[in-house]
PQR file with spaces between the fields and no chain letter, atoms N, CA, C, O and H, PARSE charges and radii, in Angstrom:
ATOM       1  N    UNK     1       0.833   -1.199    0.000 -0.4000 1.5000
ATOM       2  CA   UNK     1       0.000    0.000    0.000 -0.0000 2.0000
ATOM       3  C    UNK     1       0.873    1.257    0.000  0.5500 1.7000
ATOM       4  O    UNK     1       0.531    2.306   -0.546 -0.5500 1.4000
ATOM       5  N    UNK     2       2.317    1.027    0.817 -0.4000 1.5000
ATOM       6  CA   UNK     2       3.046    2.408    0.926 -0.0000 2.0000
ATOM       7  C    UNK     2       3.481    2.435   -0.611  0.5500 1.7000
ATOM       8  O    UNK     2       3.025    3.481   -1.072 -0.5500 1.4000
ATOM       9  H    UNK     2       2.594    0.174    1.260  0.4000 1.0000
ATOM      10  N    UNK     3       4.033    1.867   -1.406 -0.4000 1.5000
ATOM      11  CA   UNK     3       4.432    1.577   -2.569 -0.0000 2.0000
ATOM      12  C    UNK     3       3.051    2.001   -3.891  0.5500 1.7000
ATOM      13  O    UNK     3       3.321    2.130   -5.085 -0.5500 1.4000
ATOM      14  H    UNK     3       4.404    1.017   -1.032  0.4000 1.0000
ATOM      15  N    UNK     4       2.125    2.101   -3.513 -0.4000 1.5000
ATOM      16  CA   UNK     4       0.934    2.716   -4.784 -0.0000 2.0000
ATOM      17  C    UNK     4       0.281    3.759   -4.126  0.5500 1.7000
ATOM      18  O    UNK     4      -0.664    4.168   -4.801 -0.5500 1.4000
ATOM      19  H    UNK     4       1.906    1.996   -2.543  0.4000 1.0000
ATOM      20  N    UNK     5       0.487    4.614   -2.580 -0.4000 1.5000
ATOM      21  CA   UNK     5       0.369    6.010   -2.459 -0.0000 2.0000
ATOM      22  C    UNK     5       0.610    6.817   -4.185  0.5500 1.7000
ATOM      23  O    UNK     5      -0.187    7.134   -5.068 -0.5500 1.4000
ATOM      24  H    UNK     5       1.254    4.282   -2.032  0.4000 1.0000
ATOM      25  N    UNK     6       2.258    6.920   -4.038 -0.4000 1.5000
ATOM      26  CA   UNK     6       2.972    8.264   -4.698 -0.0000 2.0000
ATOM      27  C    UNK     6       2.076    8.170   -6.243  0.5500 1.7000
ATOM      28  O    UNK     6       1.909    9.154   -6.964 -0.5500 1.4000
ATOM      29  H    UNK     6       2.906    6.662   -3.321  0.4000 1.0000
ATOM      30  N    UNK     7       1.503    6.625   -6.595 -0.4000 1.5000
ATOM      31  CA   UNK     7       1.188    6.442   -7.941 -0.0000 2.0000
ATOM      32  C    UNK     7      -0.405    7.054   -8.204  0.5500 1.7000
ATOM      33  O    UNK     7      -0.974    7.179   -9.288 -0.5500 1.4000
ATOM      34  H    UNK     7       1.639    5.826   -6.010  0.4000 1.0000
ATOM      35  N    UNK     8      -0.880    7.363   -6.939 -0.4000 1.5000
ATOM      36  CA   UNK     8      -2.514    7.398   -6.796 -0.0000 2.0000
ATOM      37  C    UNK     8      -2.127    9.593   -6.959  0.5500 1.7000
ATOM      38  O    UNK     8      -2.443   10.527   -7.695 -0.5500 1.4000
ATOM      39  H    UNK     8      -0.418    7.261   -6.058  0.4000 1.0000
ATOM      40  N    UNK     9      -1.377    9.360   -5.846 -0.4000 1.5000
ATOM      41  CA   UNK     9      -1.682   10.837   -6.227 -0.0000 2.0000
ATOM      42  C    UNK     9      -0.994   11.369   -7.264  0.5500 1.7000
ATOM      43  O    UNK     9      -1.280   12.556   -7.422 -0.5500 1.4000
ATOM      44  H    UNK     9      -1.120    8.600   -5.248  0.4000 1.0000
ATOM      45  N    UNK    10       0.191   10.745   -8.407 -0.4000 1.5000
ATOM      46  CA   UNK    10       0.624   11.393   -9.329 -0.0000 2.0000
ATOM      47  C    UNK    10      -0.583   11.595  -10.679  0.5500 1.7000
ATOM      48  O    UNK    10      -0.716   12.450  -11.554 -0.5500 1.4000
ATOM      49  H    UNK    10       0.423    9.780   -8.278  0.4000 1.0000
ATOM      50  N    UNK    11      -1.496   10.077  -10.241 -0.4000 1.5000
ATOM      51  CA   UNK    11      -2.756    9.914  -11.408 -0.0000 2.0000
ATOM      52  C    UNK    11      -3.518   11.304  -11.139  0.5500 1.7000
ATOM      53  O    UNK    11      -3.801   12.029  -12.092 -0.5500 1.4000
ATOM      54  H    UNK    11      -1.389    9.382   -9.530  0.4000 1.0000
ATOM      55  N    UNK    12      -3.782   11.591  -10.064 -0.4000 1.5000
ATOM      56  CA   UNK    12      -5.244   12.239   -8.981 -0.0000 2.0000
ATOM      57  C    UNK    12      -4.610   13.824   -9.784  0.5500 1.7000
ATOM      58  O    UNK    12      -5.337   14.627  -10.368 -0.5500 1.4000
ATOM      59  H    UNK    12      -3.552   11.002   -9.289  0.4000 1.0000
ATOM      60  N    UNK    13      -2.691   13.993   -9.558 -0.4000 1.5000
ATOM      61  CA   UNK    13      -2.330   15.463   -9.810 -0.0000 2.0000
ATOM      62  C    UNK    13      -2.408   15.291  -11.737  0.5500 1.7000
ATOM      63  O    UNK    13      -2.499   16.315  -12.414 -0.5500 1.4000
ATOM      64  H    UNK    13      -2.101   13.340   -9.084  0.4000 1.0000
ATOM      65  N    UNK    14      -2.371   14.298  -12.213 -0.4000 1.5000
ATOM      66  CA   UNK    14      -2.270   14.396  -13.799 -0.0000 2.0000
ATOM      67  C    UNK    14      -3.963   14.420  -14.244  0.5500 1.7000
ATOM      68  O    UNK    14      -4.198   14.443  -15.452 -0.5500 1.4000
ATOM      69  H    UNK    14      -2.297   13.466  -11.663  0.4000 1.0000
ATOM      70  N    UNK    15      -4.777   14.415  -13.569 -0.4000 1.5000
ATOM      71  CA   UNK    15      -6.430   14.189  -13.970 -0.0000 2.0000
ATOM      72  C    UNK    15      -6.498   15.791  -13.755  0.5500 1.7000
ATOM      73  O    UNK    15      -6.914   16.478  -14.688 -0.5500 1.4000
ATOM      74  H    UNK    15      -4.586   14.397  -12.588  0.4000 1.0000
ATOM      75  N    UNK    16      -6.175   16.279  -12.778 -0.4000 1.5000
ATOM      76  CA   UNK    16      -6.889   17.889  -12.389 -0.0000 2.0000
ATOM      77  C    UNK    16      -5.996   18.728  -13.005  0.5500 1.7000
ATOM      78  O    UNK    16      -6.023   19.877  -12.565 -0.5500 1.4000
ATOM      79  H    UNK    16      -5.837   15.721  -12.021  0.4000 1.0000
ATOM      80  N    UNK    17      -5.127   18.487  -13.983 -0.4000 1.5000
ATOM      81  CA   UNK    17      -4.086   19.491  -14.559 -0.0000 2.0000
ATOM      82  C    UNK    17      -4.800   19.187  -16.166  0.5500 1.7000
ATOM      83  O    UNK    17      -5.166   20.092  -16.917 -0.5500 1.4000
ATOM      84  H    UNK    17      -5.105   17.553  -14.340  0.4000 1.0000
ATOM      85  N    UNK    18      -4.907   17.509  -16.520 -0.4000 1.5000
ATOM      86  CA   UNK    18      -6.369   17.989  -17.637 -0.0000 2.0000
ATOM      87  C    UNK    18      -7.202   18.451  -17.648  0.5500 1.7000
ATOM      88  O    UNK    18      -7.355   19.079  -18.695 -0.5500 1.4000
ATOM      89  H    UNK    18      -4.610   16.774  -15.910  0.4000 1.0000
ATOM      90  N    UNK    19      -8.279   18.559  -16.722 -0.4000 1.5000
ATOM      91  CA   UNK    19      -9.336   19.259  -16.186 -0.0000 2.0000
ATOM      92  C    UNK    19      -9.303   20.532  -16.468  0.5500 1.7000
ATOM      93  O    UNK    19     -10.144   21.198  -17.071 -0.5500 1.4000
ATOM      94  H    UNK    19      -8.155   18.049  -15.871  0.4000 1.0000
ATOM      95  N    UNK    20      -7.660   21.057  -15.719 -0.4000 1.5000
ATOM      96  CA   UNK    20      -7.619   22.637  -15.769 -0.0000 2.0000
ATOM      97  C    UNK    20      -7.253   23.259  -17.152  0.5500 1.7000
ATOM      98  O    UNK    20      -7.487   24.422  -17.481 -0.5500 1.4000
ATOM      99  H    UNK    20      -6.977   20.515  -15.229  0.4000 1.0000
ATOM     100  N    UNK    21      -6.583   22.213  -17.983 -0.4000 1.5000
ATOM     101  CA   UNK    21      -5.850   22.652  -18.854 -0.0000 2.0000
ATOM     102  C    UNK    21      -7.783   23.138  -19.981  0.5500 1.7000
ATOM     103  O    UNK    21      -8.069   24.270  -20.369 -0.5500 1.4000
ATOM     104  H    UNK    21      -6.393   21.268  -17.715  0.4000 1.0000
ATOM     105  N    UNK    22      -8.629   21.916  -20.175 -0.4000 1.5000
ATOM     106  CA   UNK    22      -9.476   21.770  -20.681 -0.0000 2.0000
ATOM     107  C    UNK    22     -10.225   23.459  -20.101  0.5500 1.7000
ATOM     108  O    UNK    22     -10.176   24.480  -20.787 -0.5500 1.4000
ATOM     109  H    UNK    22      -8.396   20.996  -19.860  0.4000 1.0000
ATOM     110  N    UNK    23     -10.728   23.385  -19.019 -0.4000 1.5000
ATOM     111  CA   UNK    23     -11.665   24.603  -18.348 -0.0000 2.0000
ATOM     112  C    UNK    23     -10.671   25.271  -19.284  0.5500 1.7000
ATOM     113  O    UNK    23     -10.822   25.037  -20.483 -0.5500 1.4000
ATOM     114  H    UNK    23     -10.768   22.556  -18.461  0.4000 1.0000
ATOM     115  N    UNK    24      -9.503   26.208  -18.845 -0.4000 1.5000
ATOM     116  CA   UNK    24      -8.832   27.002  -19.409 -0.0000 2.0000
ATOM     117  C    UNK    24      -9.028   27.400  -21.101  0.5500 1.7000
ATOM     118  O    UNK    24      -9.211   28.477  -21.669 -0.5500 1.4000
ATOM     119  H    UNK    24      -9.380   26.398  -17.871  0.4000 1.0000
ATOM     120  N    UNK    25      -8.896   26.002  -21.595 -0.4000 1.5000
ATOM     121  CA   UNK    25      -8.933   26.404  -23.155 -0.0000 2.0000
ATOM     122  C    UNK    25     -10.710   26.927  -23.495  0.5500 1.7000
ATOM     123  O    UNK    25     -10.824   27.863  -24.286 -0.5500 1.4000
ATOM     124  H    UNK    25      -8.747   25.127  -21.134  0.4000 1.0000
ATOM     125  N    UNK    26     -11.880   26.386  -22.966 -0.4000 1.5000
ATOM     126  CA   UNK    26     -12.904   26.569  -23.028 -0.0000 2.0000
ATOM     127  C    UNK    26     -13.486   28.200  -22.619  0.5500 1.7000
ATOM     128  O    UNK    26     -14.485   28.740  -23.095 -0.5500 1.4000
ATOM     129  H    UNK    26     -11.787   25.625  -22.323  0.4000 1.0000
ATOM     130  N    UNK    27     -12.320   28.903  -21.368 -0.4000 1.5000
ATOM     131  CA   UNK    27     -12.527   29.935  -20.763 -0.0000 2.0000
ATOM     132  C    UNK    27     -11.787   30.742  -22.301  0.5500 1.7000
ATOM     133  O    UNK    27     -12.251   31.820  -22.673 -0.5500 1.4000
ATOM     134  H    UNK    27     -11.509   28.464  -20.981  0.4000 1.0000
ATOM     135  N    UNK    28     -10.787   30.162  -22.968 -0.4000 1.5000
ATOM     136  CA   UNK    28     -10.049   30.717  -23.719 -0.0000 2.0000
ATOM     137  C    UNK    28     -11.490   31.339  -25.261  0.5500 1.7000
ATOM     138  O    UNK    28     -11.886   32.417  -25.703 -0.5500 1.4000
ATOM     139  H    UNK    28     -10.410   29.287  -22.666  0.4000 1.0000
ATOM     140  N    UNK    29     -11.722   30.094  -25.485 -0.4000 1.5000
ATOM     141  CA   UNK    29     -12.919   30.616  -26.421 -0.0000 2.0000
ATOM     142  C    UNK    29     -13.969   31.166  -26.449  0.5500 1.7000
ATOM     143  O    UNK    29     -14.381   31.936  -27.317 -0.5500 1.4000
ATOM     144  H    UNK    29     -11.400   29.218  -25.126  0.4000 1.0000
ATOM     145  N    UNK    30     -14.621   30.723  -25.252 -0.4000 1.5000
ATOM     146  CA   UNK    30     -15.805   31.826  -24.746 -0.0000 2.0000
ATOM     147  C    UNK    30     -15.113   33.279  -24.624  0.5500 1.7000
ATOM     148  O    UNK    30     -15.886   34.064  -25.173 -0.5500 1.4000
ATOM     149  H    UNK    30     -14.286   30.098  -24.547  0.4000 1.0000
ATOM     150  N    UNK    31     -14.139   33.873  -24.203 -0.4000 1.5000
ATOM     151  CA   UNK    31     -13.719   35.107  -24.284 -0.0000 2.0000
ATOM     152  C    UNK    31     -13.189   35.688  -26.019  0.5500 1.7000
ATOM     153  O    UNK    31     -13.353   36.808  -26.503 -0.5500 1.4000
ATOM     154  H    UNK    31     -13.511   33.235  -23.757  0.4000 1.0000
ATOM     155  N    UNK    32     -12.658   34.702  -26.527 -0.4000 1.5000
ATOM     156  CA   UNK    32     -12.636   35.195  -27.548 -0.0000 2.0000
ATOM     157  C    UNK    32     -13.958   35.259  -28.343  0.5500 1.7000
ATOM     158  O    UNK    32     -13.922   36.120  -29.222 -0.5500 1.4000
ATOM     159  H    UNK    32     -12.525   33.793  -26.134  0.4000 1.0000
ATOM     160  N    UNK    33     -14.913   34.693  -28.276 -0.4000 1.5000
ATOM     161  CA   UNK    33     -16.171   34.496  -28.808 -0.0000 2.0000
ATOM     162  C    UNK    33     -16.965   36.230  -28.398  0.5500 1.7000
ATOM     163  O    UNK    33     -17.825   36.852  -29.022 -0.5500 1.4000
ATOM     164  H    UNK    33     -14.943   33.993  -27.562  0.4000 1.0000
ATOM     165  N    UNK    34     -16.276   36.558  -27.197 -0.4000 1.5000
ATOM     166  CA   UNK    34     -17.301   37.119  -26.602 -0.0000 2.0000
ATOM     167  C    UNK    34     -16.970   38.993  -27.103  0.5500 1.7000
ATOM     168  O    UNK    34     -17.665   40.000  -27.242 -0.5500 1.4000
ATOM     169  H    UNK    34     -15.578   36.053  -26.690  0.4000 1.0000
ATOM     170  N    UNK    35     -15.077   38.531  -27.275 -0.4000 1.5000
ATOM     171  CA   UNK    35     -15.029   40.096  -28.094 -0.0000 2.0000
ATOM     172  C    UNK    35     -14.999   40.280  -29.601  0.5500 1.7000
ATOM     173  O    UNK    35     -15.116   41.327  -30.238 -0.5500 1.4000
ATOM     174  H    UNK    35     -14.513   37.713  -27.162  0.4000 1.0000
ATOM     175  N    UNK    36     -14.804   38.940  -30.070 -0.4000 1.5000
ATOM     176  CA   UNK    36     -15.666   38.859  -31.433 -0.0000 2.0000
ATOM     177  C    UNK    36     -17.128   39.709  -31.260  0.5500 1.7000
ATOM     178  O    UNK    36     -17.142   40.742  -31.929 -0.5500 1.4000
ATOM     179  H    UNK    36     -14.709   38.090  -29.553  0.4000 1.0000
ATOM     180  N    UNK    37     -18.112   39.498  -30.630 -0.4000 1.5000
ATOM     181  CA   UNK    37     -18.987   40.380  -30.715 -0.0000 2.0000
ATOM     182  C    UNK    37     -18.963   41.122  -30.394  0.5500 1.7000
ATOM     183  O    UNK    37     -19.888   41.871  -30.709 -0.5500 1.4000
ATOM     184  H    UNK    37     -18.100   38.659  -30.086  0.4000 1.0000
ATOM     185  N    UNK    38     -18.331   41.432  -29.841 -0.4000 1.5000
ATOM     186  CA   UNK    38     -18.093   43.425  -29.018 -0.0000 2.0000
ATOM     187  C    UNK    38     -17.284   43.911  -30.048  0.5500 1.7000
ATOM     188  O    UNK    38     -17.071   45.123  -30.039 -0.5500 1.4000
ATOM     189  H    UNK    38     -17.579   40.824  -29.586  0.4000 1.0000
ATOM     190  N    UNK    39     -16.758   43.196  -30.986 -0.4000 1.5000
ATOM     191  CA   UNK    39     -15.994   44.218  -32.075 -0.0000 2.0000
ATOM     192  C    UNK    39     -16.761   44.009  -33.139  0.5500 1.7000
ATOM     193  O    UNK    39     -16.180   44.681  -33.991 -0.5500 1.4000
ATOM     194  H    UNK    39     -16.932   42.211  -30.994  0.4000 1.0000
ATOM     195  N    UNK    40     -17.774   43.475  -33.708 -0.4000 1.5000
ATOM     196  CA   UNK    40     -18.493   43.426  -34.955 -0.0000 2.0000
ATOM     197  C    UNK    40     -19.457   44.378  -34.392  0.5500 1.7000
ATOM     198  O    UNK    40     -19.836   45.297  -35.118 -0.5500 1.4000
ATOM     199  H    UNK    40     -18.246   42.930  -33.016  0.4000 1.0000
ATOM     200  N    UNK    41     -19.901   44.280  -33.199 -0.4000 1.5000
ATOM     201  CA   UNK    41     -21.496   45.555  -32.954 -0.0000 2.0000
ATOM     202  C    UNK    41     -20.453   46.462  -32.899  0.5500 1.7000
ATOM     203  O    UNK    41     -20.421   47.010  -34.000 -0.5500 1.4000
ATOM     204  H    UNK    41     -19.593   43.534  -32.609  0.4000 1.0000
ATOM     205  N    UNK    42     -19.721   46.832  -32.296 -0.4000 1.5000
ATOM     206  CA   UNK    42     -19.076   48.688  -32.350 -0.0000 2.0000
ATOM     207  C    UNK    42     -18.596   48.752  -33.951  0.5500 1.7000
ATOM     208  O    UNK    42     -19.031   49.763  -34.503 -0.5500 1.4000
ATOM     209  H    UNK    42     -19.747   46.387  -31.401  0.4000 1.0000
ATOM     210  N    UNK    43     -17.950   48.058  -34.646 -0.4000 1.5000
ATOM     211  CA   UNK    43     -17.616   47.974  -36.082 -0.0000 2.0000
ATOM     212  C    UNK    43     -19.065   48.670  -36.605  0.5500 1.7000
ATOM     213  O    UNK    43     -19.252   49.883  -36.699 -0.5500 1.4000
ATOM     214  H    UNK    43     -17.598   47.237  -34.198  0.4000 1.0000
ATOM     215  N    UNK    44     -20.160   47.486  -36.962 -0.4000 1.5000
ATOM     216  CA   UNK    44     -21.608   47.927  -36.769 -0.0000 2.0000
ATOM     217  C    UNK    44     -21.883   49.189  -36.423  0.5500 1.7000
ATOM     218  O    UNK    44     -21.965   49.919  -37.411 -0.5500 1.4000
ATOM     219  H    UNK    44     -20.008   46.501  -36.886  0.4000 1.0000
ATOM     220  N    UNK    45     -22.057   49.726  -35.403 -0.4000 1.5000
ATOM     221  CA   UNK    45     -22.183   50.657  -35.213 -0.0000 2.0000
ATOM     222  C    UNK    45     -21.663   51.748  -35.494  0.5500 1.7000
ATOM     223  O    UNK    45     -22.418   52.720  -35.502 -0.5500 1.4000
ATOM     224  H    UNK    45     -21.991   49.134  -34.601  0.4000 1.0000
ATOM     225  N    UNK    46     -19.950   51.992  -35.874 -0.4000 1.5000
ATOM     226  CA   UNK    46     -19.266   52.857  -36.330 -0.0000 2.0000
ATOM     227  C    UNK    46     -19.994   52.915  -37.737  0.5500 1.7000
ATOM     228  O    UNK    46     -20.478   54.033  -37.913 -0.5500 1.4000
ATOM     229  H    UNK    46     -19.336   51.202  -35.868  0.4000 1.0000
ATOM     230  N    UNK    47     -20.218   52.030  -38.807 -0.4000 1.5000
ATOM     231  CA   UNK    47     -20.259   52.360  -40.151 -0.0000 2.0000
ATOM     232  C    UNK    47     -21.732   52.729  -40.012  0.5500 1.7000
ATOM     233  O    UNK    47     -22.089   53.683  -40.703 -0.5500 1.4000
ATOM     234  H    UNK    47     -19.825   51.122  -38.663  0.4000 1.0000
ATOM     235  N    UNK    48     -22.501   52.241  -39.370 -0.4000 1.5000
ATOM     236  CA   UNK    48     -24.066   52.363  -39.446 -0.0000 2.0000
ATOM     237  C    UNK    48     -24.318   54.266  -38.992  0.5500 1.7000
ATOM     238  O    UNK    48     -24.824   55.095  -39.749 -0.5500 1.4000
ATOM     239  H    UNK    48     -22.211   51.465  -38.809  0.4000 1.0000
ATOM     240  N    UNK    49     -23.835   54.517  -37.688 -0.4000 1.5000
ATOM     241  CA   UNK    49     -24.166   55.599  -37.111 -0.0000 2.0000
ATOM     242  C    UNK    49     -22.834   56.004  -37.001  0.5500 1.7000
ATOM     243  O    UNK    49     -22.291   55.915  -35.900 -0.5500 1.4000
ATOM     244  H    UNK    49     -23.424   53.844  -37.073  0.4000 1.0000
ATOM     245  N    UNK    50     -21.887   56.667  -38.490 -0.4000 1.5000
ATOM     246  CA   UNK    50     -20.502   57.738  -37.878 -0.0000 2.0000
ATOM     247  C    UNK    50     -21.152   59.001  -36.960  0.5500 1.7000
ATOM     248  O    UNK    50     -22.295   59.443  -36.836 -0.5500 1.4000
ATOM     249  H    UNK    50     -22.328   56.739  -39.385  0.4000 1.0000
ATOM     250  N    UNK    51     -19.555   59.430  -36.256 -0.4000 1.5000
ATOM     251  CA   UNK    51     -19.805   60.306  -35.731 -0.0000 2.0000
ATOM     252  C    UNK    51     -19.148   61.437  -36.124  0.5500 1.7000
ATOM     253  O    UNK    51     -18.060   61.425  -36.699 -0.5500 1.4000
ATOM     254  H    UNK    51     -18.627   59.071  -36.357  0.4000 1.0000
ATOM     255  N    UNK    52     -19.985   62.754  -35.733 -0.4000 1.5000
ATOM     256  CA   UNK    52     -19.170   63.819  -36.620 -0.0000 2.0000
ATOM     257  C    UNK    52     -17.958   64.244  -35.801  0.5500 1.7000
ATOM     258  O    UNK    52     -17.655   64.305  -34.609 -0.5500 1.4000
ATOM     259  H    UNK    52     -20.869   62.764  -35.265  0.4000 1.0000
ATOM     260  N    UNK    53     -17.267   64.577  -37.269 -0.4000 1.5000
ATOM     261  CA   UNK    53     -15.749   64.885  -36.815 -0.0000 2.0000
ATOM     262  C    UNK    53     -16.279   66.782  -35.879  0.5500 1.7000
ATOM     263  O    UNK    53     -16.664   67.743  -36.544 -0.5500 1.4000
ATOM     264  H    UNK    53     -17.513   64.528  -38.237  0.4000 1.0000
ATOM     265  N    UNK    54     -16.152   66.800  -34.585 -0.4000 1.5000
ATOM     266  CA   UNK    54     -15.922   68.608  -33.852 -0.0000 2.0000
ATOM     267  C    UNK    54     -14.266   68.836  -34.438  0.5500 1.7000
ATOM     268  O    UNK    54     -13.216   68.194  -34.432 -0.5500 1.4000
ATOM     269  H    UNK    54     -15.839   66.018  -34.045  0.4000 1.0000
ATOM     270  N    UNK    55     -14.798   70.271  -34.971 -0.4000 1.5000
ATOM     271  CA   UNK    55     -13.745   71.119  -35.271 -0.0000 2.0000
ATOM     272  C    UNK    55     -13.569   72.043  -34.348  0.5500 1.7000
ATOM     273  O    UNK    55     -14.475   72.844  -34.119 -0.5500 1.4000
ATOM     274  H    UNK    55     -15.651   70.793  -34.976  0.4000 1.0000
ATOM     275  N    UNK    56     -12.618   72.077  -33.805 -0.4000 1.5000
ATOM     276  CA   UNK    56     -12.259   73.151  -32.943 -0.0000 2.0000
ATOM     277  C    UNK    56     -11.481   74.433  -33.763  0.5500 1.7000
ATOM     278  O    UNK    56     -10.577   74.419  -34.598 -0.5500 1.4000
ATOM     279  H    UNK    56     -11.882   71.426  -33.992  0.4000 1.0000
ATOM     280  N    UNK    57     -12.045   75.246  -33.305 -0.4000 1.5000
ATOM     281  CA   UNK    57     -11.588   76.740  -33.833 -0.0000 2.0000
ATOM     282  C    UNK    57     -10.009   77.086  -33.311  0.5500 1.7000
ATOM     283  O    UNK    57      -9.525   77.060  -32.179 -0.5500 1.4000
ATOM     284  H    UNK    57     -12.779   75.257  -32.627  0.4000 1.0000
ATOM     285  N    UNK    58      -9.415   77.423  -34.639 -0.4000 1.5000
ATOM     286  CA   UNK    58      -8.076   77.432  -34.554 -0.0000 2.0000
ATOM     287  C    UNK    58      -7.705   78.856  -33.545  0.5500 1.7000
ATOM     288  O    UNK    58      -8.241   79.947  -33.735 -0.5500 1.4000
ATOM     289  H    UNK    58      -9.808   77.444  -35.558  0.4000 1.0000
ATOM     290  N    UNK    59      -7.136   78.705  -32.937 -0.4000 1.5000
ATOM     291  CA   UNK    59      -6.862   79.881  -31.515 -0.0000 2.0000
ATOM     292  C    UNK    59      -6.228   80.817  -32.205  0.5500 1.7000
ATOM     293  O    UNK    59      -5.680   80.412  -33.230 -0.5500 1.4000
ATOM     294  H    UNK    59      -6.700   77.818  -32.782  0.4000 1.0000
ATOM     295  N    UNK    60      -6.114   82.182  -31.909 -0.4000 1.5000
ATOM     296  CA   UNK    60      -4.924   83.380  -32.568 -0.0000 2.0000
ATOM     297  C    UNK    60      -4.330   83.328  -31.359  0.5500 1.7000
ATOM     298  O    UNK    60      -4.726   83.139  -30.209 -0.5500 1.4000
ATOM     299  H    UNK    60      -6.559   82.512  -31.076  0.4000 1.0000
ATOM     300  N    UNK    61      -2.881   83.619  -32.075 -0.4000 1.5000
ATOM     301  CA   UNK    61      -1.749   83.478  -30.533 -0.0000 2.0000
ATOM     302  C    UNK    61      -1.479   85.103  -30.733  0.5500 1.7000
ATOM     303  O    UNK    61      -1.455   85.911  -31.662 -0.5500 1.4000
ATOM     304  H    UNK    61      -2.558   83.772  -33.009  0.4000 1.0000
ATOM     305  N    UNK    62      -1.314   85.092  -29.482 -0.4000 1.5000
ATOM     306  CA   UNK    62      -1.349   86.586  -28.919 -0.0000 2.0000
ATOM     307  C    UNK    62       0.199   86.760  -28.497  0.5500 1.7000
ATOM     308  O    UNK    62       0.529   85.746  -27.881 -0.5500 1.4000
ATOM     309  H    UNK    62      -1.333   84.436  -28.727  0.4000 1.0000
ATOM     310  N    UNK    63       1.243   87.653  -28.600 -0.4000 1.5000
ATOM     311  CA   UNK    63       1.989   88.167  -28.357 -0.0000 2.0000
ATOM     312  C    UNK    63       3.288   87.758  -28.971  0.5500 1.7000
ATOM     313  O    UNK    63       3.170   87.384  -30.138 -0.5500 1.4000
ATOM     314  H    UNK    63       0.974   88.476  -29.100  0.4000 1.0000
ATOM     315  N    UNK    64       4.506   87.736  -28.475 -0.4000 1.5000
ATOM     316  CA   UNK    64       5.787   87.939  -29.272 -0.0000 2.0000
ATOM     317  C    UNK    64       6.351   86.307  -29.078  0.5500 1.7000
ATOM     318  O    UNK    64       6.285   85.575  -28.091 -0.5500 1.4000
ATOM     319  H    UNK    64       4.602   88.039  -27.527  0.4000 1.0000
ATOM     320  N    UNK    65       6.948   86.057  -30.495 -0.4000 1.5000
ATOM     321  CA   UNK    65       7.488   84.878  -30.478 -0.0000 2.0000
ATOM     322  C    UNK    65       9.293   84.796  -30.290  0.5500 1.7000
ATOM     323  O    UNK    65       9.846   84.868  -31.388 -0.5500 1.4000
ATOM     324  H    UNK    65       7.001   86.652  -31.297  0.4000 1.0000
ATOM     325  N    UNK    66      10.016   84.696  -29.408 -0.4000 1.5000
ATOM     326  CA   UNK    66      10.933   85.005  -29.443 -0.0000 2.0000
ATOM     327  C    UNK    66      12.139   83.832  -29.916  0.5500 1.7000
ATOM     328  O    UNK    66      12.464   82.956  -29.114 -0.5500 1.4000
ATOM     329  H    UNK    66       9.567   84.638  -28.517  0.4000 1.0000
ATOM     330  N    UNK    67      12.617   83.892  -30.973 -0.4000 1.5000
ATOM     331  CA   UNK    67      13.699   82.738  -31.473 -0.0000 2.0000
ATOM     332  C    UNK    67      15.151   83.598  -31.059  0.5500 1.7000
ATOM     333  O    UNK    67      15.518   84.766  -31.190 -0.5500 1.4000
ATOM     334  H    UNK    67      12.353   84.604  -31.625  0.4000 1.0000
ATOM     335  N    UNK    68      15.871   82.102  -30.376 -0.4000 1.5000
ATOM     336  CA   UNK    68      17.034   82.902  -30.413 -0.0000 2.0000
ATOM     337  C    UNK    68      18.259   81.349  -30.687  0.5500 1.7000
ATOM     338  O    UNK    68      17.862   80.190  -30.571 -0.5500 1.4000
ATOM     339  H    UNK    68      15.573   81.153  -30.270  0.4000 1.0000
ATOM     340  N    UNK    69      19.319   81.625  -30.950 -0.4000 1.5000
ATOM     341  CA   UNK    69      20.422   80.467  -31.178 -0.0000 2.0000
ATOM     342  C    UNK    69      21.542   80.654  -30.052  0.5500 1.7000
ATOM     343  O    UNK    69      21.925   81.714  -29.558 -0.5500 1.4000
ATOM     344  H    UNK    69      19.641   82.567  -31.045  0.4000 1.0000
ATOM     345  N    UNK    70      22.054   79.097  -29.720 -0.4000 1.5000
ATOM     346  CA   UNK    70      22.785   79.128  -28.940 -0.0000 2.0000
ATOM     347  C    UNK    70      24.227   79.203  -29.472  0.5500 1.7000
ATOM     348  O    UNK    70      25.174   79.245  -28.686 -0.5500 1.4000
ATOM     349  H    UNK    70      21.743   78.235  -30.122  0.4000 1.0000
């Protein structure tokens, strides 16, 4: 029995590292799945409803520009 311990729990640690590896890849596609759609509706939405370009009014600069060389 002391002799098939180390073998029970190397099986027990190699089952829950597939497990995790599996969850993981599944967590992996549902997220990519999920900004696949968050980038086709804003895509969507950019071409459907643009937004207008604000122009900001070009400022007059007020006072002396001084250039000098070193």
């Amino acid at each position: 029995m002391q002799r098939i311990i180390p073998f029970i729990f190397l099986g027990i640690f190699i089952v829950l590292l597939v497990v995790g590896f599996i969850i993981f890849s599944y967590l992996l596609i549902f997220g990519a799945l999920v900004g696949l759609v968050l980038f086709v509706l804003n895509w969507l939405r950019e071409k459907l409803f643009p937004q207008k370009e604000l122009k900001l009014p070009e400022k007059k600069r007020k006072g002396r520009t001084i250039d000098h060389d070193e």
